[in-house]
CHARMM internal coordinates of N, CA and C (Angstrom, degrees):
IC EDIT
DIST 1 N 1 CA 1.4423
DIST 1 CA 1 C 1.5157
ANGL 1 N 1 CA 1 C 108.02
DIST 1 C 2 N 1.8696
ANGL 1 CA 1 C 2 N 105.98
DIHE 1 N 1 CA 1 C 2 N 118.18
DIST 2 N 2 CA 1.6787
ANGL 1 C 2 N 2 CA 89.75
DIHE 1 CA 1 C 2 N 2 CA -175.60
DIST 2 CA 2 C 1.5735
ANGL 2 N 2 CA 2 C 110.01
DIHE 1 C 2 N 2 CA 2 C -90.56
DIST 2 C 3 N 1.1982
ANGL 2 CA 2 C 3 N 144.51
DIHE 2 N 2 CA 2 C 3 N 132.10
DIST 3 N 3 CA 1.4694
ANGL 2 C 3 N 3 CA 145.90
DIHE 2 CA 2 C 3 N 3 CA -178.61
DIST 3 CA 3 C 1.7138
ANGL 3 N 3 CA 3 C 98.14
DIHE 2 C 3 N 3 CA 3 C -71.72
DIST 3 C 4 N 1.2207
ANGL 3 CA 3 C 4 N 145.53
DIHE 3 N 3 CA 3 C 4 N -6.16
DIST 4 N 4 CA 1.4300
ANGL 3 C 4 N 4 CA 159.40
DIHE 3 CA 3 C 4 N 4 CA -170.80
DIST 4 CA 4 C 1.9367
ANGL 4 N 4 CA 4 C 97.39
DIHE 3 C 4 N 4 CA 4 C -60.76
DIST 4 C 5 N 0.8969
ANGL 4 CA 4 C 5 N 114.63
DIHE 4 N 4 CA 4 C 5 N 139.50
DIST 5 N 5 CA 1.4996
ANGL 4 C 5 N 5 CA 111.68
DIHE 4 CA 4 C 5 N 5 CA 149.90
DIST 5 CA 5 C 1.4040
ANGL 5 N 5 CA 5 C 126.69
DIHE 4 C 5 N 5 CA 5 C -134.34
DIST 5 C 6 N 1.2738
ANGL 5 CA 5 C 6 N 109.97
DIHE 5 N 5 CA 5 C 6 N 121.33
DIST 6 N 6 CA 1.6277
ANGL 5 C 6 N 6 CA 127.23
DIHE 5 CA 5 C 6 N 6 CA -168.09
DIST 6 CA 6 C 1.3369
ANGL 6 N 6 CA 6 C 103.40
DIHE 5 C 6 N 6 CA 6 C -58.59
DIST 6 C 7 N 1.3863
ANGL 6 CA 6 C 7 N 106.16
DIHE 6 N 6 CA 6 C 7 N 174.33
DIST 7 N 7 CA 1.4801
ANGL 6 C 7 N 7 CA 111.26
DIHE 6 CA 6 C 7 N 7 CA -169.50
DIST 7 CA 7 C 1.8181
ANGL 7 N 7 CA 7 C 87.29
DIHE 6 C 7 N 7 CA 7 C -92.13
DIST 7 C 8 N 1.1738
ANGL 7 CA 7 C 8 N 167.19
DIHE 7 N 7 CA 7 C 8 N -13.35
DIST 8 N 8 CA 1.4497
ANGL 7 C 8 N 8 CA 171.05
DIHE 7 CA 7 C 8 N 8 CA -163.90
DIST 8 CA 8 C 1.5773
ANGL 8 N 8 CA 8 C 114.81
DIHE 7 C 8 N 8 CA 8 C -109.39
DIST 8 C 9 N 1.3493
ANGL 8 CA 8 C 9 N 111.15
DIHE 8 N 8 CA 8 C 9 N -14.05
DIST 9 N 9 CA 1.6471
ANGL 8 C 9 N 9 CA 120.82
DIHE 8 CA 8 C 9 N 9 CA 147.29
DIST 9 CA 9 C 1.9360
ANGL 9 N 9 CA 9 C 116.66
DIHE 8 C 9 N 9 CA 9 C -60.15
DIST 9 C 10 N 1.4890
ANGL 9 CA 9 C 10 N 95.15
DIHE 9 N 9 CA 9 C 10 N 134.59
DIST 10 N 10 CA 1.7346
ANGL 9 C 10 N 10 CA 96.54
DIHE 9 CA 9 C 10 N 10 CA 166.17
DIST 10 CA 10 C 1.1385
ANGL 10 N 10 CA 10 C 98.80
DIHE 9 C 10 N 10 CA 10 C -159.03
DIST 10 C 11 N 1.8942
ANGL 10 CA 10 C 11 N 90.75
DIHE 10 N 10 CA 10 C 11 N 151.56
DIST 11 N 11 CA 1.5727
ANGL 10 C 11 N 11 CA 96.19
DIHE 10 CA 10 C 11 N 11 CA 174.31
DIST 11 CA 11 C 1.4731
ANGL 11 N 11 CA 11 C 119.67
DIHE 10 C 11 N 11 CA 11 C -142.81
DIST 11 C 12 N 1.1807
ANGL 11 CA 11 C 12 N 101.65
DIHE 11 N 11 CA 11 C 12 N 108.44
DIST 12 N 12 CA 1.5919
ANGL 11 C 12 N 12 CA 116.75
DIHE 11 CA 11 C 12 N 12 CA -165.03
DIST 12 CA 12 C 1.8392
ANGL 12 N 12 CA 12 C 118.32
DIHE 11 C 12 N 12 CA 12 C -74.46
DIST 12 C 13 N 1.2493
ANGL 12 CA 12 C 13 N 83.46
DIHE 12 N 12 CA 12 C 13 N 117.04
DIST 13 N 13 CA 1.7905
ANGL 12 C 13 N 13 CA 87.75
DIHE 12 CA 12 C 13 N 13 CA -162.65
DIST 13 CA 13 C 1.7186
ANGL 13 N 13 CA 13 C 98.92
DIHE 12 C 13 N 13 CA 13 C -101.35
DIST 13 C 14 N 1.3886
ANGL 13 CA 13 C 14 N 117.76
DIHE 13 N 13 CA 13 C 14 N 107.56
DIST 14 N 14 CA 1.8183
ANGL 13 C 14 N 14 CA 135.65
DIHE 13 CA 13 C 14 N 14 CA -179.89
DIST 14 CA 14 C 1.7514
ANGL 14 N 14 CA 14 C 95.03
DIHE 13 C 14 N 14 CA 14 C -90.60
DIST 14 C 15 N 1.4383
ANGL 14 CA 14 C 15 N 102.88
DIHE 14 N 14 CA 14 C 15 N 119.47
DIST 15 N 15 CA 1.2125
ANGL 14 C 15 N 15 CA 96.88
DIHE 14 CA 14 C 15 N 15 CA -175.03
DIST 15 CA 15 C 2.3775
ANGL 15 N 15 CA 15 C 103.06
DIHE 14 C 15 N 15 CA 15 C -122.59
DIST 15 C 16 N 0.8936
ANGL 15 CA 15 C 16 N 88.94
DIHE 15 N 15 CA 15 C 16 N 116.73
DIST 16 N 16 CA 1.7555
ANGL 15 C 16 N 16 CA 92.65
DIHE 15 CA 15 C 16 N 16 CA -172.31
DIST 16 CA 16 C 1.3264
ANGL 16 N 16 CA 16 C 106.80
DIHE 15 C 16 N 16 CA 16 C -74.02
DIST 16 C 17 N 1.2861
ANGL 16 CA 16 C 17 N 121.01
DIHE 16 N 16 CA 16 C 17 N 141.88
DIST 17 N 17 CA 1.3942
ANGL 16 C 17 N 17 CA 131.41
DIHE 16 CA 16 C 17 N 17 CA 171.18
DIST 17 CA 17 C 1.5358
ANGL 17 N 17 CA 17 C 107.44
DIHE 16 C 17 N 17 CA 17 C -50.98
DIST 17 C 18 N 1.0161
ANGL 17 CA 17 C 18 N 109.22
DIHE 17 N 17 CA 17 C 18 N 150.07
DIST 18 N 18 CA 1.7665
ANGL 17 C 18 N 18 CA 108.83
DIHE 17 CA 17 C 18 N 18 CA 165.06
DIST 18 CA 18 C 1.4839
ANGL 18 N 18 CA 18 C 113.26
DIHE 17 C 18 N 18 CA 18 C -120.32
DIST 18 C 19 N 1.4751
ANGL 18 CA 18 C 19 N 103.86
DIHE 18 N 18 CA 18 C 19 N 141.71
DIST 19 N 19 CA 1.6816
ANGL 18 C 19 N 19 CA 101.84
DIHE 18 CA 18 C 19 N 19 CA 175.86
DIST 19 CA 19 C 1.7799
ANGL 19 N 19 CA 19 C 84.81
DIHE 18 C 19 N 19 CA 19 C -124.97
DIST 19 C 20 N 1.5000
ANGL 19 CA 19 C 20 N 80.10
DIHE 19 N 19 CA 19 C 20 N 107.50
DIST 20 N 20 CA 1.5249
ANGL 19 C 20 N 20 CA 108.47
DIHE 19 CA 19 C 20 N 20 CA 154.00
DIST 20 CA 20 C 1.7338
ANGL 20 N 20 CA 20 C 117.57
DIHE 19 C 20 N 20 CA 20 C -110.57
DIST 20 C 21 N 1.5013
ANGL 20 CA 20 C 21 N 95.60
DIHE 20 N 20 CA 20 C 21 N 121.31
DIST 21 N 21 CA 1.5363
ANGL 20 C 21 N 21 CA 94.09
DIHE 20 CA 20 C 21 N 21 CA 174.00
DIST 21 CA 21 C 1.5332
ANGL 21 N 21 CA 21 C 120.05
DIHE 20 C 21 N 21 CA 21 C -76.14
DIST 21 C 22 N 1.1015
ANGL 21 CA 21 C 22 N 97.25
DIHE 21 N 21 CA 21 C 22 N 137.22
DIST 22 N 22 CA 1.6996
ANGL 21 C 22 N 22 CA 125.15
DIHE 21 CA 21 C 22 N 22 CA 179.31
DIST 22 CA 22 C 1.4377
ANGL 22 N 22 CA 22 C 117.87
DIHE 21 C 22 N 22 CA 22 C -125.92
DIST 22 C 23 N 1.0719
ANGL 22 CA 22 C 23 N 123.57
DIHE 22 N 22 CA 22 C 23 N 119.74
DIST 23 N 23 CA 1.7962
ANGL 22 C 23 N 23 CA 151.01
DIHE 22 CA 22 C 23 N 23 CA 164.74
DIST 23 CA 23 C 1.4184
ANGL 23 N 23 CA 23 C 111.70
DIHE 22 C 23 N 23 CA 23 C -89.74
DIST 23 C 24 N 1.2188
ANGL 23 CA 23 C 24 N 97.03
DIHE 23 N 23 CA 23 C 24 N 171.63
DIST 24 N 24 CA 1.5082
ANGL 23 C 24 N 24 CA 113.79
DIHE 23 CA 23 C 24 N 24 CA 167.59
DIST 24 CA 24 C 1.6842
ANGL 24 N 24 CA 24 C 97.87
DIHE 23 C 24 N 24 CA 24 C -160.94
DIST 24 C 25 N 1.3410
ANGL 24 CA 24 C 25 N 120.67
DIHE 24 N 24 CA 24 C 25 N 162.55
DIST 25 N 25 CA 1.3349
ANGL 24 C 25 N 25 CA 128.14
DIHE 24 CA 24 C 25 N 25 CA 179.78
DIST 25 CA 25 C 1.4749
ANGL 25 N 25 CA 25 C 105.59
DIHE 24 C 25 N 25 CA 25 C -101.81
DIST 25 C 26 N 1.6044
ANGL 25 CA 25 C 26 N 115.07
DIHE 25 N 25 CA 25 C 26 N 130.74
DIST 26 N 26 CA 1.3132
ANGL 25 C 26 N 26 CA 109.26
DIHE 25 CA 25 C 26 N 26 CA -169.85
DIST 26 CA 26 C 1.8418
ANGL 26 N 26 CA 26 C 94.72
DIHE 25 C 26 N 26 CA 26 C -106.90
DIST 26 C 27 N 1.0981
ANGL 26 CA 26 C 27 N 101.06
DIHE 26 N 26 CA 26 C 27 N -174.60
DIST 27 N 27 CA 1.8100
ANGL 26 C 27 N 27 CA 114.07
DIHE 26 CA 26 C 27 N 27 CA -156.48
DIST 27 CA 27 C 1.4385
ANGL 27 N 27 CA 27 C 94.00
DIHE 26 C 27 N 27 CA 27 C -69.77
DIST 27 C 28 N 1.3904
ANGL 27 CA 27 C 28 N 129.46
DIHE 27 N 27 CA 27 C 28 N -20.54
DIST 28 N 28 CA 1.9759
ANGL 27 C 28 N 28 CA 111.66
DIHE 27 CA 27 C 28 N 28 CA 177.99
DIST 28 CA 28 C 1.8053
ANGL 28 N 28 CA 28 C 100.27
DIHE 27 C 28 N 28 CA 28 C -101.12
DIST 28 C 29 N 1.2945
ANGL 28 CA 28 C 29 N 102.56
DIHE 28 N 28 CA 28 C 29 N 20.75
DIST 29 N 29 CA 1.9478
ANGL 28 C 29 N 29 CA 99.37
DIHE 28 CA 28 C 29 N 29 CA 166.65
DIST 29 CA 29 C 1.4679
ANGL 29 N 29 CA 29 C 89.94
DIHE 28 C 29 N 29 CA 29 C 89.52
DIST 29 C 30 N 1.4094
ANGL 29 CA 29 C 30 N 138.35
DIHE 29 N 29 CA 29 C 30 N -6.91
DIST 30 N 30 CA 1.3685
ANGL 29 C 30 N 30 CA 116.02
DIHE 29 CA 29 C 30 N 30 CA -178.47
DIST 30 CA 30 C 1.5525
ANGL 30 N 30 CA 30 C 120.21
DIHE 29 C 30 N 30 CA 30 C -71.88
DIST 30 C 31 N 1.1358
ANGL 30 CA 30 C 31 N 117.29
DIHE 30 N 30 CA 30 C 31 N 149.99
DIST 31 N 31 CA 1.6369
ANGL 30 C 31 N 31 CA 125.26
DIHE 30 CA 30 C 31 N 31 CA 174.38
DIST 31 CA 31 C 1.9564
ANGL 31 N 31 CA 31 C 97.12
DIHE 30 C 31 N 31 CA 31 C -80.00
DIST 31 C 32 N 1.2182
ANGL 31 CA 31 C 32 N 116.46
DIHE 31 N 31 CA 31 C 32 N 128.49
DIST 32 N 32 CA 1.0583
ANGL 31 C 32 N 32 CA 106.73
DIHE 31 CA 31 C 32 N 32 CA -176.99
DIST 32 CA 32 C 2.0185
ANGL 32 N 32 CA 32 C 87.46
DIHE 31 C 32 N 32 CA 32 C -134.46
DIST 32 C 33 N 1.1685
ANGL 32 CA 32 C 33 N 105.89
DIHE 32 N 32 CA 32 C 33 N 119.54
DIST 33 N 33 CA 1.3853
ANGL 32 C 33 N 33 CA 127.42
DIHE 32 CA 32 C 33 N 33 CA 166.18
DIST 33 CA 33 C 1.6751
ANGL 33 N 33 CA 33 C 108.74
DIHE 32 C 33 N 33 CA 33 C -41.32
DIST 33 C 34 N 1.3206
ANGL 33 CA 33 C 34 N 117.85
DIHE 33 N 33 CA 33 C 34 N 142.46
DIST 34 N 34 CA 1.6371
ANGL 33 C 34 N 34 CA 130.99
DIHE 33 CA 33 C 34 N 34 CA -176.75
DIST 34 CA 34 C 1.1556
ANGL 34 N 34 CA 34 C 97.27
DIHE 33 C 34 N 34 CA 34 C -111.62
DIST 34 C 35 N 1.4908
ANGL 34 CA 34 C 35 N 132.77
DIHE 34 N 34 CA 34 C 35 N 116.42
DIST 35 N 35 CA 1.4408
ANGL 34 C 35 N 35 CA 157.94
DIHE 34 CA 34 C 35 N 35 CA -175.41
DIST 35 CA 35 C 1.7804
ANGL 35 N 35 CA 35 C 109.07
DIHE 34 C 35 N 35 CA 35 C -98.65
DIST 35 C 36 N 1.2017
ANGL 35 CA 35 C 36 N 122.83
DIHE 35 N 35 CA 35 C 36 N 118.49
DIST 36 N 36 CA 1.1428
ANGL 35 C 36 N 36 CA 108.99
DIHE 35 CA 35 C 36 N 36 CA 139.35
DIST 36 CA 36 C 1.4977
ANGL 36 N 36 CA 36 C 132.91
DIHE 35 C 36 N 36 CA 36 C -15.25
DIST 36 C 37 N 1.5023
ANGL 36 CA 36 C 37 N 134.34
DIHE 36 N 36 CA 36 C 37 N -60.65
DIST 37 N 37 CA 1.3104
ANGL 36 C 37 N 37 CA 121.48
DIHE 36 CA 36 C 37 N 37 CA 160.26
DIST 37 CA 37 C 1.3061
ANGL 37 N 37 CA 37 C 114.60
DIHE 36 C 37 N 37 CA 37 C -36.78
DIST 37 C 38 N 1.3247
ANGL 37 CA 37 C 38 N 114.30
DIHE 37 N 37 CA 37 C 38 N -58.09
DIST 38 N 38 CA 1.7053
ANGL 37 C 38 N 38 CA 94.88
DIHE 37 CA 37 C 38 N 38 CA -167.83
DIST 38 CA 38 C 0.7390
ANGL 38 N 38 CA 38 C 115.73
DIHE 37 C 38 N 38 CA 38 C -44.30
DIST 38 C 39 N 1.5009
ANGL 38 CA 38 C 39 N 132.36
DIHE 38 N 38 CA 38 C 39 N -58.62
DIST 39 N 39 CA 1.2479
ANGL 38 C 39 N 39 CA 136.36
DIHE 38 CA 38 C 39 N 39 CA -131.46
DIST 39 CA 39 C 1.9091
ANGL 39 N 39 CA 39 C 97.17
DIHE 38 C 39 N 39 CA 39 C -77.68
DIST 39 C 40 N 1.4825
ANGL 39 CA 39 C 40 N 108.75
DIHE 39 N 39 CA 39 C 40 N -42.65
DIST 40 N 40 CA 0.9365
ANGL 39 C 40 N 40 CA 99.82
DIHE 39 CA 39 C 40 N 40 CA -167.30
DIST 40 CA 40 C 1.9885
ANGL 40 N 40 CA 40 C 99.83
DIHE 39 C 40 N 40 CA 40 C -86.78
DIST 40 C 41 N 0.9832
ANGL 40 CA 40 C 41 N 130.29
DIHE 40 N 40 CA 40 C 41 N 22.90
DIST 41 N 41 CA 1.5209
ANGL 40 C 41 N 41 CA 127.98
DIHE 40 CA 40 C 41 N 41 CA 148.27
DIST 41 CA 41 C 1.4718
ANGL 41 N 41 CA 41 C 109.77
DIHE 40 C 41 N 41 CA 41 C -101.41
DIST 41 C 42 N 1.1648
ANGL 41 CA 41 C 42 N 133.33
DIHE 41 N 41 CA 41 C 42 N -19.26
DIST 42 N 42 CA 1.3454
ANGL 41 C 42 N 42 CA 114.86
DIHE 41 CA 41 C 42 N 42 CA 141.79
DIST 42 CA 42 C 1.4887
ANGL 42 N 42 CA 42 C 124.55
DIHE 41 C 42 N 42 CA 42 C -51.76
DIST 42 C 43 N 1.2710
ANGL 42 CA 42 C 43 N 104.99
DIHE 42 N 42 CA 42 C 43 N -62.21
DIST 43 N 43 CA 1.6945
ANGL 42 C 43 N 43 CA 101.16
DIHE 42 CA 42 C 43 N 43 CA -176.12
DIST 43 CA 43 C 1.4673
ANGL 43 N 43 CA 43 C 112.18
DIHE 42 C 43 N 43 CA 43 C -37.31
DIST 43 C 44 N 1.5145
ANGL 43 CA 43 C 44 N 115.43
DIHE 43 N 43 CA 43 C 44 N -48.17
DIST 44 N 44 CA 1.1569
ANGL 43 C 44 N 44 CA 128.82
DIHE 43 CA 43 C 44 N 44 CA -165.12
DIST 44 CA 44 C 1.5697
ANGL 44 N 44 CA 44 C 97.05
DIHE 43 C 44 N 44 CA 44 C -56.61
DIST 44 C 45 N 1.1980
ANGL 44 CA 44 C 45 N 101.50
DIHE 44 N 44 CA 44 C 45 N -65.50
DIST 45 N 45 CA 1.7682
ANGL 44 C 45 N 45 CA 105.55
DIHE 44 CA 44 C 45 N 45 CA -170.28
DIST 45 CA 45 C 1.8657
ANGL 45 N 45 CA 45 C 106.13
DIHE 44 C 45 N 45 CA 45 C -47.60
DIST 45 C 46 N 1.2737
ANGL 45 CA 45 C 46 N 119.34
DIHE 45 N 45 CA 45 C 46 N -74.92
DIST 46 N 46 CA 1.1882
ANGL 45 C 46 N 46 CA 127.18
DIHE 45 CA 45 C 46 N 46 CA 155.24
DIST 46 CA 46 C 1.7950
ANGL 46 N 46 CA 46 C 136.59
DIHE 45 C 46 N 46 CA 46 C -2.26
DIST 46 C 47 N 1.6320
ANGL 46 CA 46 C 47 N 102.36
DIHE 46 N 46 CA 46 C 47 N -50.17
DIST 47 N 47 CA 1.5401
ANGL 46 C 47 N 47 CA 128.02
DIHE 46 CA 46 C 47 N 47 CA 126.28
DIST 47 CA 47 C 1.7248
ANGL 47 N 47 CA 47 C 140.38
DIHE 46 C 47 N 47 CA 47 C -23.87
DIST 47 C 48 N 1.5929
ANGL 47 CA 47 C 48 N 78.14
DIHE 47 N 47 CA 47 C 48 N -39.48
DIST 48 N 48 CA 1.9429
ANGL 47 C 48 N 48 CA 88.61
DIHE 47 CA 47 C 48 N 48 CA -157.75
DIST 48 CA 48 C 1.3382
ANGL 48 N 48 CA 48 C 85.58
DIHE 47 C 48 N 48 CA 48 C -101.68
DIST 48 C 49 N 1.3720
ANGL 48 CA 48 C 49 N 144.66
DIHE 48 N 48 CA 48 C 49 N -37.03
DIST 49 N 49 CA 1.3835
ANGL 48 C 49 N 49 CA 154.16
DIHE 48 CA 48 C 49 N 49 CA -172.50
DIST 49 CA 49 C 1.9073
ANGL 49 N 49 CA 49 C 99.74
DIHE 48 C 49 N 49 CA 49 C -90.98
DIST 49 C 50 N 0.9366
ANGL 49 CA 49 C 50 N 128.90
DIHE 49 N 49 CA 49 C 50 N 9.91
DIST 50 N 50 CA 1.3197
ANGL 49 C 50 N 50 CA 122.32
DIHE 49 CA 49 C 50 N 50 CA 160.71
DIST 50 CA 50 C 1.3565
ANGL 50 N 50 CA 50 C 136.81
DIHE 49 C 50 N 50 CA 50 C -80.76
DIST 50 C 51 N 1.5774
ANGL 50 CA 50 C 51 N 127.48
DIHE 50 N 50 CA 50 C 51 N 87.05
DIST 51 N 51 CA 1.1786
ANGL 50 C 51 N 51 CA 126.10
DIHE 50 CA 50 C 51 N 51 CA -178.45
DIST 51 CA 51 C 1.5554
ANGL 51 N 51 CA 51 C 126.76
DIHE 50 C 51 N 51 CA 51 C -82.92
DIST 51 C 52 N 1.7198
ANGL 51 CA 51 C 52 N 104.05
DIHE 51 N 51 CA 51 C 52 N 120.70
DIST 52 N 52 CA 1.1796
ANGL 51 C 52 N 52 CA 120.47
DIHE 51 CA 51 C 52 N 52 CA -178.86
DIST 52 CA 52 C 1.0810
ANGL 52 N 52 CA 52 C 129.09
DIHE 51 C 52 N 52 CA 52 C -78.55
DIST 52 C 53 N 1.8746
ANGL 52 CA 52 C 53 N 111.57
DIHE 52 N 52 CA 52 C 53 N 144.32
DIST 53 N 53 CA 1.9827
ANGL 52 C 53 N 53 CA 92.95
DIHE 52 CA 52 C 53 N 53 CA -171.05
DIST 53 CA 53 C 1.2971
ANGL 53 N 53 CA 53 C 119.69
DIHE 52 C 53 N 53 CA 53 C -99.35
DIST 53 C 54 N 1.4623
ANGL 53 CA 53 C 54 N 116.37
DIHE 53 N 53 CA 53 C 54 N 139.59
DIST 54 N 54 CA 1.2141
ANGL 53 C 54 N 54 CA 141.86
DIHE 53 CA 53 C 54 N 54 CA 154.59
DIST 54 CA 54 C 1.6077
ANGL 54 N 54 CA 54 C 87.17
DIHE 53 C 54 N 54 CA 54 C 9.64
DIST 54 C 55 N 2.0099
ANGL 54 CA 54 C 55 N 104.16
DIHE 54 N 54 CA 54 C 55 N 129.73
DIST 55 N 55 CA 1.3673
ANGL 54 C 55 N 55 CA 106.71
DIHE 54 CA 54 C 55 N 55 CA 161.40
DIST 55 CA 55 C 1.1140
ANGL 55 N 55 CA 55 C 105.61
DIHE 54 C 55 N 55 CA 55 C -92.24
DIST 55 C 56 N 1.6682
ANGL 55 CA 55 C 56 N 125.52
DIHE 55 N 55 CA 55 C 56 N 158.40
DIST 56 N 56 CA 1.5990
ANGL 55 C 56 N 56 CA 122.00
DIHE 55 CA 55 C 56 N 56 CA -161.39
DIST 56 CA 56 C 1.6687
ANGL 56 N 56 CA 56 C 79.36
DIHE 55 C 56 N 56 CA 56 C -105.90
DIST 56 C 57 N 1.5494
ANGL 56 CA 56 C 57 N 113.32
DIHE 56 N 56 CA 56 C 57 N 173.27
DIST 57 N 57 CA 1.2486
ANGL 56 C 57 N 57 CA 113.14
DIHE 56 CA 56 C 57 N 57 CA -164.71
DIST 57 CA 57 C 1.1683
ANGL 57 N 57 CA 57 C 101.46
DIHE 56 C 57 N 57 CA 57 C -163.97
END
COOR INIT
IC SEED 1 N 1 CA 1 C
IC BUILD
């Protein structure tokens, strides 16, 4: 058995999303579930508050 790998070997690695649930504890002790929306209305906000630098000229 040779342990060698030829250059005409491949190995295609399919990798699946995972939905792992994630919380956070909000200020009255509740577990409040982490949504896709949020995250991406953070980004959004995060986005809107992004200052760009000065083009040099």
């Amino acid at each position: 058995m040779s342990l060698q790998n030829s250059s005409t070997d491949k190995v295609e690695v399919i990798r699946q999303p995972q939905q792992l649930p994630c919380s956070y504890i909000d200020a009255h002790g509740r577990e409040v579930q982490i949504t896709e929306e949020m995250i991406q209305g953070a980004c959004a906000e995060l986005e809107q508050k992004l200052v760009k630098p000065a083009q040099q000229g």
